[in-house]
ROLOLO-517355 format. One record per residue (C-alpha): x, y negated, z; residue in one letter. Coordinates in steps of 0.5 Angstrom, whole numbers, plus 500, padded with zeros to 3 digits. Each point is the difference from the previous one (the first is absolute). Layout:
REM residues N
<xx = X, yy = Y, zz = Z, code = A>
...
This chain:
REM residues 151
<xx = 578, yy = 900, zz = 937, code = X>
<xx = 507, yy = 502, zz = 496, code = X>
<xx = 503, yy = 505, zz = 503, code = X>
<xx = 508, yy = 500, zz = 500, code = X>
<xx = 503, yy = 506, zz = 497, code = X>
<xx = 507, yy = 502, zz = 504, code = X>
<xx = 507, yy = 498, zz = 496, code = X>
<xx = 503, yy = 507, zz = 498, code = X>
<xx = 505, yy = 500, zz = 506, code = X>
<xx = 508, yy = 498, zz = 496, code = X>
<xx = 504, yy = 506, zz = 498, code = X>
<xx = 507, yy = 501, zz = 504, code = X>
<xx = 505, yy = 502, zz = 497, code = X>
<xx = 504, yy = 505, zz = 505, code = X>
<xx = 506, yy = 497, zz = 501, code = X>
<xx = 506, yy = 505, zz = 500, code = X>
<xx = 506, yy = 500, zz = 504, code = X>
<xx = 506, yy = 503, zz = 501, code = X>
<xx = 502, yy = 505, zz = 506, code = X>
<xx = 506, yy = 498, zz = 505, code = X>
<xx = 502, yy = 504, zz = 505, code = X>
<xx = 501, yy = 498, zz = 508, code = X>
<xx = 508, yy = 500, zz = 498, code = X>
<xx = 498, yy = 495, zz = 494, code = X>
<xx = 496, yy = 495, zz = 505, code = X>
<xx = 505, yy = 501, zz = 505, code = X>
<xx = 505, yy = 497, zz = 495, code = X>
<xx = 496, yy = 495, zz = 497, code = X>
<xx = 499, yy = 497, zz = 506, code = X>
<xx = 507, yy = 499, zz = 502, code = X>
<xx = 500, yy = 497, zz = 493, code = X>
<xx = 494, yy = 495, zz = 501, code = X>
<xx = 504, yy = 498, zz = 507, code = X>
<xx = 507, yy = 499, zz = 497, code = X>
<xx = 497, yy = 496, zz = 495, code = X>
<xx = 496, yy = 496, zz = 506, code = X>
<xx = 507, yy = 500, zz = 504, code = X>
<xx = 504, yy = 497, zz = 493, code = X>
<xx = 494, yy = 494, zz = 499, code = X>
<xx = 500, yy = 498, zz = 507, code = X>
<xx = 508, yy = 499, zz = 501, code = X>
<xx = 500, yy = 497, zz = 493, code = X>
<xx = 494, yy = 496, zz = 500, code = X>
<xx = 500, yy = 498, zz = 508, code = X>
<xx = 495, yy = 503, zz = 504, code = X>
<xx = 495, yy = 493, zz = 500, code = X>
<xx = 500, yy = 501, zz = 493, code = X>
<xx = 499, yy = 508, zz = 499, code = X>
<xx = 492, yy = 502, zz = 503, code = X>
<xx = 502, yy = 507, zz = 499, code = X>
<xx = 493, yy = 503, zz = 501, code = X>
<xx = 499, yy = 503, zz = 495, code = X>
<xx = 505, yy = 506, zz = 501, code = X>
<xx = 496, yy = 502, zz = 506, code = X>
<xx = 493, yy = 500, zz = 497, code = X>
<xx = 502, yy = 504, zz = 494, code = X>
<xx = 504, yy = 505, zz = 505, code = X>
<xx = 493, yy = 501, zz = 504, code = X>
<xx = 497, yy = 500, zz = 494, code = X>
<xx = 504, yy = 507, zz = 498, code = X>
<xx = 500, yy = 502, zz = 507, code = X>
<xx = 492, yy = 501, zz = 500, code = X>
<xx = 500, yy = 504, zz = 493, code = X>
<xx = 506, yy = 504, zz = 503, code = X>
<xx = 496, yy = 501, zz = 507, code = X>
<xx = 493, yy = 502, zz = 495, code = X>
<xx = 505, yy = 505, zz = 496, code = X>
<xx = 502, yy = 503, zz = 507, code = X>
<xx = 493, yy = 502, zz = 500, code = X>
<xx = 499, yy = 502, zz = 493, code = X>
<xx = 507, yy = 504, zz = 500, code = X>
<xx = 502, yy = 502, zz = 508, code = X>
<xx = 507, yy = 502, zz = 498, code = X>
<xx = 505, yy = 494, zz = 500, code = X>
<xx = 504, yy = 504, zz = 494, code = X>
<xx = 494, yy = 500, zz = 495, code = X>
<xx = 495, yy = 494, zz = 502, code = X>
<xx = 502, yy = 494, zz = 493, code = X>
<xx = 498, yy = 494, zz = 502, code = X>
<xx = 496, yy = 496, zz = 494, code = X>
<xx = 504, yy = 494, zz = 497, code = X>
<xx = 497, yy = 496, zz = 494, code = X>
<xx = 504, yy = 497, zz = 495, code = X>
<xx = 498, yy = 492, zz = 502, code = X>
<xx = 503, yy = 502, zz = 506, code = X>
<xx = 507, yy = 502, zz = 497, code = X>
<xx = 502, yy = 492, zz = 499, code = X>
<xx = 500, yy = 500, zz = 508, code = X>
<xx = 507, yy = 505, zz = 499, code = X>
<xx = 502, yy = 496, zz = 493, code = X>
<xx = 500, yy = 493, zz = 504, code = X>
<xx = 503, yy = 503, zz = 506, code = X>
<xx = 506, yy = 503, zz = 494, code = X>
<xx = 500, yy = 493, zz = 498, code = X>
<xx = 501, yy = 496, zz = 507, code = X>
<xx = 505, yy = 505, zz = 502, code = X>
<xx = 504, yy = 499, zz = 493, code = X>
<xx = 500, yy = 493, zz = 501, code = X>
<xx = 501, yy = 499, zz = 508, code = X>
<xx = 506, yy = 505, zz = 499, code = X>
<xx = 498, yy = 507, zz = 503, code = X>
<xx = 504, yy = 505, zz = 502, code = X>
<xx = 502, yy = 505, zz = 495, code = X>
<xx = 497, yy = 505, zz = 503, code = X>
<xx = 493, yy = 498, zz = 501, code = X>
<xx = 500, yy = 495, zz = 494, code = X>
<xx = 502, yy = 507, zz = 497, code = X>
<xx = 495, yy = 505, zz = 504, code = X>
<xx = 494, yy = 494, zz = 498, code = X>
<xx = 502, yy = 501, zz = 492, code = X>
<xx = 499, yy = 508, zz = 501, code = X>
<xx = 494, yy = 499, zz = 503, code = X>
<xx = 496, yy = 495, zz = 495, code = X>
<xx = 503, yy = 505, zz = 494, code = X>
<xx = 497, yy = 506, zz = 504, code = X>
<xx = 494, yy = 496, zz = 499, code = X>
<xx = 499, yy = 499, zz = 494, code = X>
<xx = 503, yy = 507, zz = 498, code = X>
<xx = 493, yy = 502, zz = 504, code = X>
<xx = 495, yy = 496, zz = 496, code = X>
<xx = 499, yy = 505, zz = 494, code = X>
<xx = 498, yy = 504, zz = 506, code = X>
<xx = 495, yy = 495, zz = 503, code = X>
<xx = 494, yy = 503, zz = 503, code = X>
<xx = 492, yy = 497, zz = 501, code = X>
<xx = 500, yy = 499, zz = 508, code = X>
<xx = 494, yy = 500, zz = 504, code = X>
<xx = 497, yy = 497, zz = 507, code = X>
<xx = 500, yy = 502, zz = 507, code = X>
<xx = 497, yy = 495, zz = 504, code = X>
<xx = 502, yy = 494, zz = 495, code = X>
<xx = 507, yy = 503, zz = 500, code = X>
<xx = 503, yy = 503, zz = 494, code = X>
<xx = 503, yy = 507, zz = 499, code = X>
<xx = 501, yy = 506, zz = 496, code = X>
<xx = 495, yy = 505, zz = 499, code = X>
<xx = 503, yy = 506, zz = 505, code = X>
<xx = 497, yy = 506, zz = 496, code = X>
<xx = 506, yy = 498, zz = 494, code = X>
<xx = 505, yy = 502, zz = 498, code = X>
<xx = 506, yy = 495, zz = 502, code = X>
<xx = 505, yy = 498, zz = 495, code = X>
<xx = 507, yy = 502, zz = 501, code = X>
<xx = 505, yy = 495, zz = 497, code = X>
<xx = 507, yy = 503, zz = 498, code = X>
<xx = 505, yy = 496, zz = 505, code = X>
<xx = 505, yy = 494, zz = 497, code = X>
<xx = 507, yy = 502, zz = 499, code = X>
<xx = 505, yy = 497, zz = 505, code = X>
<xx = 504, yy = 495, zz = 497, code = X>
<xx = 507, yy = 499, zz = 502, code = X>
């Protein structure tokens, strides 16, 4: 009989991804929602499905949830955001620009995709708790120096 040799198993490269705070998730979810709020009156709620907001904001708040477990202090626990990911924020930043936002929260929206991209030569490997990403909990955390206020 022939006897099949096993496939060598592919090589995965580990993806990197940045660390965003709780405080940073806080502020992009009122991004994503904004930007949901703009589409729907813009667009009429019957032609707007919406879903997706919620599906990527219960997506972070699972990987939020496993950090708490990796990082009990609500002040160090860094969240992975992956660098595919960041075009949620740039559509969001896109909408607002055109479905005229506040200034304020188009404002607030632009900061936090700078910050975003400011993090990405820091980008770390993640790894997996129960199929949800997070942050090694024995390195260190990267500390980013705080944009300057804008007048």
């Amino acid at each position: 009989m022939f006897r099949r040799t096993p496939e060598p198993a592919p090589q995965v490269e580990p993806r990197e991804a940045i660390e965003i705070t709780l405080q940073d998730l806080a502020t992009l979810e009122r991004v994503l929602l904004e930007a949901d709020r703009l589409r729907r009156t813009w667009l009429h709620s019957s032609q707007y499905g919406g879903t997706q907001t919620t599906d990527i904001m219960a997506l972070l708040y699972q990987r939020a949830g496993a950090a708490s477990v990796v990082q009990p202090d609500p002040q160090r626990a860094r969240i992975p955001f992956y660098r595919a990911e960041f075009q949620w924020l740039a559509d969001a930043v896109l909408s607002m620009e055109t479905h005229y936002a506040r200034r304020g929260a188009l404002d607030e929206a632009r900061q936090l995709l700078n910050k975003f991209n400011a993090l990405l030569g820091r980008a770390r490997a993640i790894t997996h708790m129960g199929g949800t990403a997070v942050f090694d909990p024995d390195a260190p955390p990267v500390v980013v120096p705080a944009l300057p206020a804008q007048d």
